[in-house]
C-alpha positions as CSV (number, residue, x, y, z in Angstrom):
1,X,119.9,105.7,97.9
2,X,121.5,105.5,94.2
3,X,118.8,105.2,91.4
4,X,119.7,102.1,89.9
5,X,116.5,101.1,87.8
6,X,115.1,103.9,85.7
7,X,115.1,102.0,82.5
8,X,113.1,99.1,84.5
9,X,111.0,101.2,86.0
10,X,109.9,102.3,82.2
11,X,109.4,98.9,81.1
12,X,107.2,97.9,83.7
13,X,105.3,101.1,82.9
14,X,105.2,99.9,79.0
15,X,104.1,96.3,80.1
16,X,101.5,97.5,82.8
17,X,99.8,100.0,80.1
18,X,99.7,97.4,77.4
19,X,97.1,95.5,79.5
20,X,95.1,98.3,79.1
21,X,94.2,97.3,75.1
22,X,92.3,94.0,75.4
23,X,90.6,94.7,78.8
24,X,87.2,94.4,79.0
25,X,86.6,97.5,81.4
26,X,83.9,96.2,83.1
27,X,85.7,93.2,84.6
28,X,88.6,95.2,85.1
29,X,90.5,97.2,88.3
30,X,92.5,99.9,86.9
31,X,94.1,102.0,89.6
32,X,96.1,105.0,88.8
33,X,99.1,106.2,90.5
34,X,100.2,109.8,90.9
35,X,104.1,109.8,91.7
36,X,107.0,112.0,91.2
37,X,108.1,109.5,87.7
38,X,110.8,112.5,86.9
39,X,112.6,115.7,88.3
40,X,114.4,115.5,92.1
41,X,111.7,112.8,93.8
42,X,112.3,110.5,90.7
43,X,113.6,108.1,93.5
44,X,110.0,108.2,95.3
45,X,108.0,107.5,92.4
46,X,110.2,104.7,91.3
47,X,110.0,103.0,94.7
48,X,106.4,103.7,94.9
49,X,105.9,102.0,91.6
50,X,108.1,98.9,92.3
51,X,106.2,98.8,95.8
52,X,103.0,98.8,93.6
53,X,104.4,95.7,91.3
54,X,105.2,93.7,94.5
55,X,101.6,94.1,95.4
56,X,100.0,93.0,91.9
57,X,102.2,90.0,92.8
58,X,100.6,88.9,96.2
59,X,97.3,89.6,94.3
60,X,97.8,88.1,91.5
61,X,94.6,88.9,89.9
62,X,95.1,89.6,86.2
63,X,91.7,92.2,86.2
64,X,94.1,94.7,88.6
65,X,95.9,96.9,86.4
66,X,98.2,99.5,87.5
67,X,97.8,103.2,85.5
68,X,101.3,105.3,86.3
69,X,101.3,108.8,85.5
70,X,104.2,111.2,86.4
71,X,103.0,113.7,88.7
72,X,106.2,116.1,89.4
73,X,106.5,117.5,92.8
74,X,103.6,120.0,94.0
75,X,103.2,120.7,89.8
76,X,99.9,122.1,89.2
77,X,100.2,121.3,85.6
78,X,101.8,118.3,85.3
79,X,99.1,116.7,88.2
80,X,96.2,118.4,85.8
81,X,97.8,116.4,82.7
82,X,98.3,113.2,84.5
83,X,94.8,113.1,86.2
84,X,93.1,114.3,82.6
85,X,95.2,111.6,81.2
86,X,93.9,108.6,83.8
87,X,90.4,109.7,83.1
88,X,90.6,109.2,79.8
89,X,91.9,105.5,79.8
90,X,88.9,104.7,82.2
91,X,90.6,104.9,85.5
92,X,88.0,106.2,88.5
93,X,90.7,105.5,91.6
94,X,94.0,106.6,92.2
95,X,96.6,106.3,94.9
96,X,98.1,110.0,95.4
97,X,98.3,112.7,95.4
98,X,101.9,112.3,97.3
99,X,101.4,115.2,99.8
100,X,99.0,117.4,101.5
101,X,100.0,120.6,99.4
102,X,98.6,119.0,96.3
103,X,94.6,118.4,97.9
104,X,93.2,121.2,96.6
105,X,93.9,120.6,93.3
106,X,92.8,117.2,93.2
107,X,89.5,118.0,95.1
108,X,88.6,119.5,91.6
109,X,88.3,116.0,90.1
110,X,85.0,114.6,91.9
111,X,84.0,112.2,90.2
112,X,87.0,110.4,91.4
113,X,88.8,108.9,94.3
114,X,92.2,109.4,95.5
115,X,94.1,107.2,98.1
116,X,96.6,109.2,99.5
117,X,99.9,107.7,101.7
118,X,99.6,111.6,103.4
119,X,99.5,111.5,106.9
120,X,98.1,115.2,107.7
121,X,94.2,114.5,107.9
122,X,92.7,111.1,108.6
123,X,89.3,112.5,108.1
124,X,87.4,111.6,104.5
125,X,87.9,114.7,103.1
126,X,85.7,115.4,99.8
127,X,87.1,112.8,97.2
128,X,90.3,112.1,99.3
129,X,90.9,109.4,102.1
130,X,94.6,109.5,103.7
131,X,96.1,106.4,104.8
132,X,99.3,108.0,106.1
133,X,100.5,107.1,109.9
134,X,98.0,109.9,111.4
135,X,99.4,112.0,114.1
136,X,96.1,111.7,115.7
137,X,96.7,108.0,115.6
138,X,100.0,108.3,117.3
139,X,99.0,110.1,120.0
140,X,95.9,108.1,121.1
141,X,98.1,105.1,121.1
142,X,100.6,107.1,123.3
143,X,97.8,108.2,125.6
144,X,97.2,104.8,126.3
145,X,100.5,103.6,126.7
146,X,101.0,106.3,129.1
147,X,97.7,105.4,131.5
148,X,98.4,102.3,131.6
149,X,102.2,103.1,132.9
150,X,99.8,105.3,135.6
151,X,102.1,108.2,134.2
152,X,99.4,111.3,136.0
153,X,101.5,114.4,134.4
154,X,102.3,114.4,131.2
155,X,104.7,117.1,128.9
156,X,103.3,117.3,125.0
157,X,106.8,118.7,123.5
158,X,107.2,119.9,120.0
159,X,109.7,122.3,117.7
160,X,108.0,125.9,117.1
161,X,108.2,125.3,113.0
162,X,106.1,125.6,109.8
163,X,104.4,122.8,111.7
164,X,103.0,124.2,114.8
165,X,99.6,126.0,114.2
166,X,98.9,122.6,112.8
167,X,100.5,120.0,115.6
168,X,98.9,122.2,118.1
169,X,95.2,122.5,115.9
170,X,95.2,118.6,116.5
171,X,96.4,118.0,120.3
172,X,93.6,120.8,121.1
173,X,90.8,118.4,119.0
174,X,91.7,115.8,121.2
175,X,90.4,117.7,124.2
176,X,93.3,116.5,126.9
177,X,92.5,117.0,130.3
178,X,94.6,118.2,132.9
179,X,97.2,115.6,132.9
180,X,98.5,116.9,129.6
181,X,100.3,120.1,129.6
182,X,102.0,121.4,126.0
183,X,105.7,122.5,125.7
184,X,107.3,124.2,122.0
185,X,110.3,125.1,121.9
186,X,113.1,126.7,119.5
187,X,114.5,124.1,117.0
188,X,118.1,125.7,117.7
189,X,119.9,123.3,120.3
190,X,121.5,126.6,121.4
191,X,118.2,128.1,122.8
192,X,116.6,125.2,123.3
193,X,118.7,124.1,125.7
194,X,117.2,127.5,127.9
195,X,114.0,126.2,127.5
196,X,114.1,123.4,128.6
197,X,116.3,124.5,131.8
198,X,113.5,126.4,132.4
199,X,110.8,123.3,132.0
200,X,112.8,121.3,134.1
201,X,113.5,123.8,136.7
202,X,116.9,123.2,136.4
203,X,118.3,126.6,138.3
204,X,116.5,125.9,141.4
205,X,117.3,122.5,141.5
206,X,121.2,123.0,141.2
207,X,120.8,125.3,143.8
208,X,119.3,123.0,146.5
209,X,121.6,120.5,145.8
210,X,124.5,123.4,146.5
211,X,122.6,124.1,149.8
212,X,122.1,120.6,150.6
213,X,125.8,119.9,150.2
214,X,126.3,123.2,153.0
215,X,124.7,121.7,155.5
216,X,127.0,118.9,155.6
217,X,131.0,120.0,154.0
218,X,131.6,121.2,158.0
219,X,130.4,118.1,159.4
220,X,132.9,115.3,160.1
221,X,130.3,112.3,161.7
222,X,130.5,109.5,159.7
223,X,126.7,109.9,158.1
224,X,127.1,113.3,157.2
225,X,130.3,112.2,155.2
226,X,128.4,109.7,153.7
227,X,125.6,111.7,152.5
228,X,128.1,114.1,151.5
229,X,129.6,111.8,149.3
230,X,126.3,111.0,148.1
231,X,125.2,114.2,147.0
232,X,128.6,114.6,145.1
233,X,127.1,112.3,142.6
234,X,124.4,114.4,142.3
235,X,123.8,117.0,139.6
236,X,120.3,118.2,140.9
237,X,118.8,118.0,143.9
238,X,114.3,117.4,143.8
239,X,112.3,116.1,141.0
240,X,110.6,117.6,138.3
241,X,106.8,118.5,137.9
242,X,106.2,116.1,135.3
243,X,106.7,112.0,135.0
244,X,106.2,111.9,131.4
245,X,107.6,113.5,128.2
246,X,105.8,112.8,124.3
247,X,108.0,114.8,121.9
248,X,106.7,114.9,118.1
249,X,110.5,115.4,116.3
250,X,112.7,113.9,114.5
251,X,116.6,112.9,113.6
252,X,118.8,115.4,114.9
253,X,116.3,117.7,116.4
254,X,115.2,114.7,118.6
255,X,118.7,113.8,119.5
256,X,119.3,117.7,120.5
257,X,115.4,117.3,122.9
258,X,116.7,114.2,124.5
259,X,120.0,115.1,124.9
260,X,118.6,118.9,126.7
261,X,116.6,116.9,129.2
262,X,119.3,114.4,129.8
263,X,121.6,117.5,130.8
264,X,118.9,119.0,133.2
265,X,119.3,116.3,135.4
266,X,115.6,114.6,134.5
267,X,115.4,111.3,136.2
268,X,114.8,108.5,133.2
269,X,113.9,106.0,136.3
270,X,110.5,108.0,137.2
271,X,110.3,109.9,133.8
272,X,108.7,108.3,130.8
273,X,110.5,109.2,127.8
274,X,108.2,108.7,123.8
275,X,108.4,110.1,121.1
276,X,106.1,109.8,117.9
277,X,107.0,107.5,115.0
278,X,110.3,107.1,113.8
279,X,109.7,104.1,111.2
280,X,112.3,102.7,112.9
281,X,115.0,104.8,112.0
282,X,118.2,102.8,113.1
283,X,120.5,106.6,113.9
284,X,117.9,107.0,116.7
285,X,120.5,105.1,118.4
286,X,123.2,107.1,117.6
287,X,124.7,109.6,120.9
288,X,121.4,108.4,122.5
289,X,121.9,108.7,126.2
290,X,118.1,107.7,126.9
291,X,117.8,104.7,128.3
292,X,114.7,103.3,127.3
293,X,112.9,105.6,124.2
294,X,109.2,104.5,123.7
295,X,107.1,104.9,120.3
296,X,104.3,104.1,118.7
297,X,104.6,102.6,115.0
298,X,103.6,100.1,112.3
299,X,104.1,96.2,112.9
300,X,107.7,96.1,112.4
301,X,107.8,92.3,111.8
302,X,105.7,92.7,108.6
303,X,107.7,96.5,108.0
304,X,111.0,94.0,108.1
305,X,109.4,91.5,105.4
306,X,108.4,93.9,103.2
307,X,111.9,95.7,103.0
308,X,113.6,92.6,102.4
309,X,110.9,91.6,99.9
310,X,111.5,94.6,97.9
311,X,115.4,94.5,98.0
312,X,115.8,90.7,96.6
313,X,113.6,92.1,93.9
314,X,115.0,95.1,93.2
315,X,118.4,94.7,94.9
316,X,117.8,98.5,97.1
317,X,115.3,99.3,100.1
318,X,111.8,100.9,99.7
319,X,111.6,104.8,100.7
320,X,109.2,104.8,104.0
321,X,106.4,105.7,102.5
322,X,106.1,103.0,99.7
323,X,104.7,100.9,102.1
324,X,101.5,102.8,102.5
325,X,101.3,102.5,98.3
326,X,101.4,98.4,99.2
327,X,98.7,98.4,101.7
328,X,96.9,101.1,99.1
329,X,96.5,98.8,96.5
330,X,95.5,96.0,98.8
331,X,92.9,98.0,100.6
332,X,91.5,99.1,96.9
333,X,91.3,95.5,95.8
334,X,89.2,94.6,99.0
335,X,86.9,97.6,98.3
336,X,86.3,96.3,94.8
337,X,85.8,92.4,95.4
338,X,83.3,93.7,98.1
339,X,81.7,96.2,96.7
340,X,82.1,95.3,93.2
341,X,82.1,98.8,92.2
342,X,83.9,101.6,93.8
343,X,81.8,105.0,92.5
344,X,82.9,107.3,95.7
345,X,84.6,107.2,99.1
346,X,81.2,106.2,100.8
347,X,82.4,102.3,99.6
348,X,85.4,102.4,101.8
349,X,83.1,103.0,105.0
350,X,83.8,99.6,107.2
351,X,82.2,98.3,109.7
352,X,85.1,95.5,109.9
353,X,89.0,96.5,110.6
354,X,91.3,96.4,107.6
355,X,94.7,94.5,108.1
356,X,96.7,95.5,106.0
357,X,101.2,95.2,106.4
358,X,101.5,98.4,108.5
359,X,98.8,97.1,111.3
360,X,95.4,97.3,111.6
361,X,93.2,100.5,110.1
362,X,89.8,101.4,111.2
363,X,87.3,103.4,108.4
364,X,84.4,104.9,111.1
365,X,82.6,108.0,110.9
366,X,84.8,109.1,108.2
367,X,88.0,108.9,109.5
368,X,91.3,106.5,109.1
369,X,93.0,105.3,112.6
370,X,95.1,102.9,112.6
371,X,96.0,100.4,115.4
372,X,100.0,101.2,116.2
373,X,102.1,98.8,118.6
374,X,103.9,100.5,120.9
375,X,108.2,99.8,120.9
376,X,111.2,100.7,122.3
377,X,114.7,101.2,121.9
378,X,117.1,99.6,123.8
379,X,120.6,98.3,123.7
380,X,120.3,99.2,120.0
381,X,116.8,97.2,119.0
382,X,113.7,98.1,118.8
383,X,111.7,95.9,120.9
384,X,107.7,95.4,121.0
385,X,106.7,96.6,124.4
């Protein structure tokens, strides 16, 4: 995506600060945001910003005041300068930090509150409350979907990367039973494809299919030809010890994971094929030969509206995660009119679900969940299952 608006990006930034001068601060919101406003994510703090304008907008409450402060990219000094610099002009909340890596630093500032878009913990954590598309989230939903499908043996798949300790920290909180068995596997396609030979059983069942075919080559009755000619269409002969498949990738190395279990013969009539989200990445569809993919995600209605909101504004598409900023702000602003005062996290504990553009979110004991639809791909759409 080309960055086309950096010198409107920089006016909005002028306009939205000089608000700041004649507000009373007592009758007025002012919400920081921590983005990348220079340096290689320039593009994310600019979208993040113009997805923050769009929400003033549907607002429209002239006592909300947007604070931007560039952040950098996991910059320990330029976060410490922005957040000392927020502080001073009377802002208590602010939506960031961007990503996980930058929590600790911010867990300094106590006295205020950060709304992050991270999806890594969904838990209240200190002065931090993430609002990211949990993986916690995802997976319930899945498990769900799945029952209901009366799916009994299910495969948890997932790429041995800088990611593991912590993908497998979370499916061992959820405390699966039985049905649930976990898979990793080598994120080259080369070796990968070994694995999941071996998963699928994929020796063996070549083999019976070889000895199957024996029985009936010296056979010239007409129903031994026929089967014959049957199991020439086979690759594999016998099923394999699962009827369900969640794989947490992405892009190519989800492509390479389907396209491994497509080879081994695995039946997509009795095997249920999901994956986590894919915020309805379109290239999913690209040298796809799954059938029917299954996923659960945001309300893709509303995730449509939104991106063509933001491009007849500001004539380019959102990055992903801008629209976590939007529902950010909103959920802030609902906090505030409630409350009318937001002093800690303890004032975004409710007992009522949030909706905000992304779905539904839920704010018990501590923790974000949010209420994902399940879709699925086929003949190139994403459909709501």
């Amino acid at each position: 995506m080309k960055i086309k608006f950096i010198s409107i990006v920089f006016y909005i930034i002028f306009c939205l600060n000089s608000n700041l001068l004649s507000d009373e601060n007592s009758k007025i919101l002012k919400v920081g945001l921590l983005a990348p406003l220079s340096g290689p994510y320039i593009e994310i703090g600019n979208s993040l910003l113009n997805s923050l304008q769009l929400a003033l907008e549907e607002i429209n409450d002239k006592n909300v005041v947007i604070v931007p402060r560039d952040s950098g990219f996991n910059n320990e000094e330029k976060i410490s300068l922005a957040i000392n610099d927020l502080k001073k002009v009377g802002v208590k909340i602010i939506i960031g930090p961007t990503t996980f890596e930058e929590f600790e630093q911010v867990q300094k500032y106590n006295n205020m509150i950060f709304i992050s878009p991270s999806n890594i913990n969904p838990e209240f954590s200190n002065n931090i409350i993430s609002i990211g598309v949990s993986l916690e989230s995802q997976l319930t939903a899945l498990m769900k979907f799945i029952k209901k499908q009366n799916k009994k043996k299910t495969i948890i798949m997932y790429p041995k990367n800088q990611y593991l300790e912590l993908i497998e920290n979370k499916i061992n909180a959820l405390s699966l039973n039985d049905n649930f068995k976990k898979f990793s596997y080598s994120p080259n396609p080369e070796v990968l494809t070994g694995e999941i030979e071996v998963l699928t059983n994929y020796a063996e069942r070549k083999r019976k299919l070889e000895l199957r075919k024996k029985m009936f080559q010296d056979k010239e009755d007409e129903q031994s030809l026929k089967e014959l000619e049957r199991l020439d269409q086979l690759y594999t002969l016998g099923n394999v010890n699962f009827d369900s498949v969640i794989i947490i990738d992405f892009g190519s190395n989800l492509q390479s994971v389907l396209t491994s279990l497509v080879y081994t013969d695995v039946n997509q009539d009795t095997v249920l094929f999901t994956t986590i989200n894919q915020w309805f990445d379109e290239s999913i569809f690209y040298e796809n030969t799954i059938k029917n993919l299954y996923y659960p995600s945001v309300n893709y209605d509303e995730f449509k509206k939104y991106n063509n909101k933001y491009f007849e504004r500001f004539n380019l598409y959102p990055n992903d995660m801008t629209i976590l900023a939007y529902d950010a702000l909103g959920l802030i602003y609902y906090a505030w009119k409630k409350k009318g005062q937001l002093n800690s996290i303890n004032d975004f504990t409710f007992k009522n679900k949030i909706k905000g553009k992304i779905g539904t979110f839920s704010f018990k004991n501590k923790k974000v969940t949010q209420e994902l639809i399940i879709y699925k791909t086929e003949n190139n759409k994403f459909i709501k299952f």
